[in-house]
N, C-alpha and C positions, 0 to 999 in steps of 0.2 A: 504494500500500500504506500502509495508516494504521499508526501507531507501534506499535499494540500488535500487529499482525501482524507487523509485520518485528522485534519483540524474539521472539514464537514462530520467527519464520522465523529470525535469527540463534542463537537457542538450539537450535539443529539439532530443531525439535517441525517435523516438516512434516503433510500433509492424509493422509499411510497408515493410519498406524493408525486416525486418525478412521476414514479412509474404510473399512476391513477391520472397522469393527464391525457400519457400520449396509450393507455391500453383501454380501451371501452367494455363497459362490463354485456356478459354476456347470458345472455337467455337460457335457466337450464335446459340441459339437455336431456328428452327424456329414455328412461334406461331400453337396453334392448330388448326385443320378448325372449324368455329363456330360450335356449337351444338344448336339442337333442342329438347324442352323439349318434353320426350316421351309424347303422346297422351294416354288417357286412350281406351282400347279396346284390341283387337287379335295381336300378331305380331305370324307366323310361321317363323320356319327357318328348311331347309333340310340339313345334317348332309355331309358336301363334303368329297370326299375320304381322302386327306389330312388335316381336322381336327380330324379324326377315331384318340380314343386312346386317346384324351387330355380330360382333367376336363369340367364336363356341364357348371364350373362358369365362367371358364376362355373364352371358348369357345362363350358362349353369351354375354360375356363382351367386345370380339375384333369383333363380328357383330354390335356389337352396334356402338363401336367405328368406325370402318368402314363405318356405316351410319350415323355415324353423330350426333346420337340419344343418349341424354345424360341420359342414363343407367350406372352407375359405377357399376363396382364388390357386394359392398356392397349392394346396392337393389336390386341388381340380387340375392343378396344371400342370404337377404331377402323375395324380393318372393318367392324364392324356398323353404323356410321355412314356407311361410303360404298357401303353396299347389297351389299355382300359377303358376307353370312350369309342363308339361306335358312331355311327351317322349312319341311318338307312343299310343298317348291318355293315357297311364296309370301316374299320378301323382307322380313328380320323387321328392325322400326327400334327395338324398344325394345331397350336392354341389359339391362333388372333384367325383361323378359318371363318368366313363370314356365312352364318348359318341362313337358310329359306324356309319360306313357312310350308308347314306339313309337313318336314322330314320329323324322322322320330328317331331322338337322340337315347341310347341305353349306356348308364354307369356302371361299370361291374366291380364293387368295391369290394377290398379282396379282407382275409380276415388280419388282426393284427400282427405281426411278427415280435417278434424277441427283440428286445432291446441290448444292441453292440454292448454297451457295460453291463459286466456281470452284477450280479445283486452282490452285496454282504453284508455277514450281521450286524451290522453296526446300530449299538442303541442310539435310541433318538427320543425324544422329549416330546410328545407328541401334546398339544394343547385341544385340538378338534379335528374329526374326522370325521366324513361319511362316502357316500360313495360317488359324489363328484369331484373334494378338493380335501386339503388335509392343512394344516397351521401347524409351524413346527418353531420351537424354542431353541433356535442355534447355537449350540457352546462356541467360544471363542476357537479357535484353532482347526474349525471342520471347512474346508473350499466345499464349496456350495457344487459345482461340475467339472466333471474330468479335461483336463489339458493339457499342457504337456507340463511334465513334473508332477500332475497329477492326477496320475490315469485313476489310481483307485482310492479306495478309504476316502472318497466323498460322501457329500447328504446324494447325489444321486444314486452312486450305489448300494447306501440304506435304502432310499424309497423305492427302489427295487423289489430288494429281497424281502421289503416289510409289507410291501403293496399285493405283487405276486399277479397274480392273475385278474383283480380287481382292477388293475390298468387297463383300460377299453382303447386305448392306442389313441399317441398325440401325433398327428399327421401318417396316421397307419401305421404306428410303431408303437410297443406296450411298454412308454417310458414316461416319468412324471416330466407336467407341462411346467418348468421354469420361467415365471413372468416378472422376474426383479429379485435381482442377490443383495445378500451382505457378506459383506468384504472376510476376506479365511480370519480376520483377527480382530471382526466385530460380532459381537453376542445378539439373541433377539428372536421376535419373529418375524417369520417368512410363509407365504403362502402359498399353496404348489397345486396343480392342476391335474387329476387323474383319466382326465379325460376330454375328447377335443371341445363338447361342448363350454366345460367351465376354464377352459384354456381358453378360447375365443373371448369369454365373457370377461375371465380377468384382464387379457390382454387389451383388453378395449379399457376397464377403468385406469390400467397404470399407464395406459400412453395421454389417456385425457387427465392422469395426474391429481386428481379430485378438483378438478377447476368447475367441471359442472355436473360430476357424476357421484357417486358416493365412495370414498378413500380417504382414510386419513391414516399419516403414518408420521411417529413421531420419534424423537430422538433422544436418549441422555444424553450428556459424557460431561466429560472435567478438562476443562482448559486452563491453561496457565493466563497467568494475570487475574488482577479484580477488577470486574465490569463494572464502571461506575453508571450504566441505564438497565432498569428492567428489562429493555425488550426492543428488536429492531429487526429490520429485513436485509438481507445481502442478493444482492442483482446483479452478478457478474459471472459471465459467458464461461465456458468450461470446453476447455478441449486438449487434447494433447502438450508436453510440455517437450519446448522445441530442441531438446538437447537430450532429455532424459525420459523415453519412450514408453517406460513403464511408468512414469507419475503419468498426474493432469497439471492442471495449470489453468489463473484467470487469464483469458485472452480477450483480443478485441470481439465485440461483437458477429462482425461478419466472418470470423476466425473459427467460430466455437457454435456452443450449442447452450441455448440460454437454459438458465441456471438458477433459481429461488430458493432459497434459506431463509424461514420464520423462526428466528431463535428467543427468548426470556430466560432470565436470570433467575437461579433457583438459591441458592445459595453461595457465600464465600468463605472463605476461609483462608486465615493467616496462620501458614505453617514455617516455623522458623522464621527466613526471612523471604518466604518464597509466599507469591498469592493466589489462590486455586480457585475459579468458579465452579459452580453445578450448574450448569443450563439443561434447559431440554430447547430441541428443534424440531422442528414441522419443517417438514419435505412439500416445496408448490411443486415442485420438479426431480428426478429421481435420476443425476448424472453418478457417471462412476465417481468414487471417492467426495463426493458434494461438500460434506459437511466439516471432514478434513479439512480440505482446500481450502473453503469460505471460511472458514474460522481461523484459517493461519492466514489468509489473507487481509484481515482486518486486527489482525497481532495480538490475538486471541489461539494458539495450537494446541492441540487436544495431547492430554500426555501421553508418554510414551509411544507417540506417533513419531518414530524414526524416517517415515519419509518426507513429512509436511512440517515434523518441529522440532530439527536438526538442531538448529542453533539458540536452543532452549536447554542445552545439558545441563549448563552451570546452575541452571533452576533445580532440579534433583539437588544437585550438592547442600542449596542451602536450606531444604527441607526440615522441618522439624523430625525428630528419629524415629516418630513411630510412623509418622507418613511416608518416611525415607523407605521406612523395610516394607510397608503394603505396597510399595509401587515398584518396588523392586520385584514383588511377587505377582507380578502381572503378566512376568515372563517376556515381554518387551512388547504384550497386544497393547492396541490405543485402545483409550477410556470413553469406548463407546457404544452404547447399547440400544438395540431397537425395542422399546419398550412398550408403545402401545400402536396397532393395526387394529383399522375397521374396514368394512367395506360391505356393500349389496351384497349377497349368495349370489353368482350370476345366475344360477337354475331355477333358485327357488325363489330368489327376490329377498329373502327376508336379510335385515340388519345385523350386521355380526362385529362384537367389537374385543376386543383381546389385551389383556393388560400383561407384560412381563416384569416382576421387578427385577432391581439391578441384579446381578448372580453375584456370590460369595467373595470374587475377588475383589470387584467393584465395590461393593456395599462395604469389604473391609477395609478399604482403601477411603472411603467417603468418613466410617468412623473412627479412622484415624487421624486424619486432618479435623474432626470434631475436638479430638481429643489435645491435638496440639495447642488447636486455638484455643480450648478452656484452659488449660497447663497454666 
């Protein structure tokens, strides 16, 4: 943050009001009707006068949608690439093929397959389950999907071996639908999709972000420094960091991918000679590393964040000793925890809201800066 920002930013001016001039508020939107995961077998459809002329993909993407039937674009576009879509019995290869009215289009969806990552045991915290999505309580140190370095001992490969056959297949494959991580060395919950229809559904509330849909997702952690405002928003673009490929980084707007942080101040504390907030944050927007970034970027870093709050060590050093050793036992994860997720059931409609408190490291690390500062 360059000086003339952090004198706005200390003069309690933050990015709202800018931002409530130039963004017009917007009409809810309302939710979509549940969907039903396609059934493997035949679906026909006859070609109406008024869809003559438009794309086979687009075409059996809005039948779908019409019935309900959670077929996206993309699997549609997919089968028609493994000869699964017929046109007047002859097997049609193009996707953008411009369909005529009265042919008669048949989808042969096939049944699900096995999912590339093997399952394994791995316990998991489960907080809700049933047979479209599941909410899970993420210990610190589990990677959310396999990659490289980490092909196994993920939550994917738990929700595997823990799900089983109850997987109705996310894009024809019987694997949980992943619609938003947290990070291998942040704690929390996470909500996962067992099937394509509450994968369509989730995936539609986290790209609309709860701006007009129903989601809210919030944040703890402990950042260095004492916040002298309750509460303020952060509005700065996020995109790759141009030298070091594995962070993020605030960029120019036309650079990145806009970026909202609603954070309030929960508590402080004075531990030796070092000053600790407890905030929580509200996510408007769900970029990699968000809350990291924004919060070191306004000279606020979350502790023991070795990527984003490097040049905050010498704050450790002057800790008070009981804060010194909980945060030392942190095992070097940052001090951050997704603590409360809501959201619509995409199937069933109904309201679902989830509370985490902080886990055993955290919480001991919170009463021990309690304890410094009463000392």
């Amino acid at each position: 943050m360059n000086q003339h920002a952090k004198r706005r930013y200390q003069a309690g001016i933050t990015a709202e009001a800018e931002r409530a001039e130039r963004v017009k508020p917007q009409a809810p939107k309302i939710p979509p009707a549940p969907l039903a995961t396609a059934e493997e077998g035949i679906i026909t459809y006859e070609i109406l006068p008024e869809e003559a002329g438009q794309r086979l993909d687009r075409v059996l993407s809005a039948r779908a949608e019409a019935a309900a039937i959670a077929l996206s674009r993309t699997r549609i576009r997919a089968l028609i690439e493994e000869g699964r879509v017929t046109i007047g019995g002859q097997v049609a290869s193009d996707v953008g093929a411009k369909v005529r009215a009265e042919q008669v289009i048949t989808i042969d969806i096939p049944a699900p397959v096995a999912a590339e990552p093997l399952g394994e045991p791995i316990p998991l915290e489960i907080v809700f389950e049933d047979e479209h999505l599941l909410v899970i309580d993420k210990p610190a140190g589990l990677v959310v999907h396999p990659a490289g370095g980490h092909e196994t001992g993920t939550l994917v490969n738990a929700l595997i071996a823990h799900c089983g056959e109850s997987l109705s297949g996310i894009g024809g494959v019987r694997r949980p639908g992943i619609v938003h991580r947290i990070d291998k060395d942040t704690s929390g919950l996470l909500v996962v999709a067992k099937t394509d229809a509450a994968h369509q559904g989730l995936s539609a509330l986290f790209a609309d972000h709860g701006r007009t849909l129903s989601l809210t997702r919030e944040y703890q952690a402990l950042v260095w420094g004492r916040i002298n405002r309750s509460a303020g928003m952060i509005d700065a673009a996020l995109g790759r960091h141009p030298h070091q490929r594995e962070k993020m980084a605030v960029v120019r707007p036309d650079q990145g991918r806009e970026a909202i942080t609603h954070w309030s101040a929960e508590e402080v504390f004075l531990s030796g000679k070092s000053a600790v907030s407890l905030i929580s944050c509200r996510l408007e927007t769900g970029r990699t590393h968000q809350i990291r970034v924004h919060m070191a970027h306004i000279g606020y870093p979350l502790l023991a964040d070795t990527a984003y709050g490097s040049g905050f060590k010498t704050k450790a050093l002057h800790l008070g000793p009981q804060a010194a050793v909980a945060l030392a036992e942190l095992g070097g994860r940052q001090a951050l925890h997704a603590g409360r997720l809501g959201f619509q059931h995409p199937v069933t409609g109904e309201e679902l809201m989830f509370e985490s408190p902080l886990p055993a490291d955290l919480a001991a690390l919170v009463e021990a800066l309690r304890a410094d500062r009463d000392a």
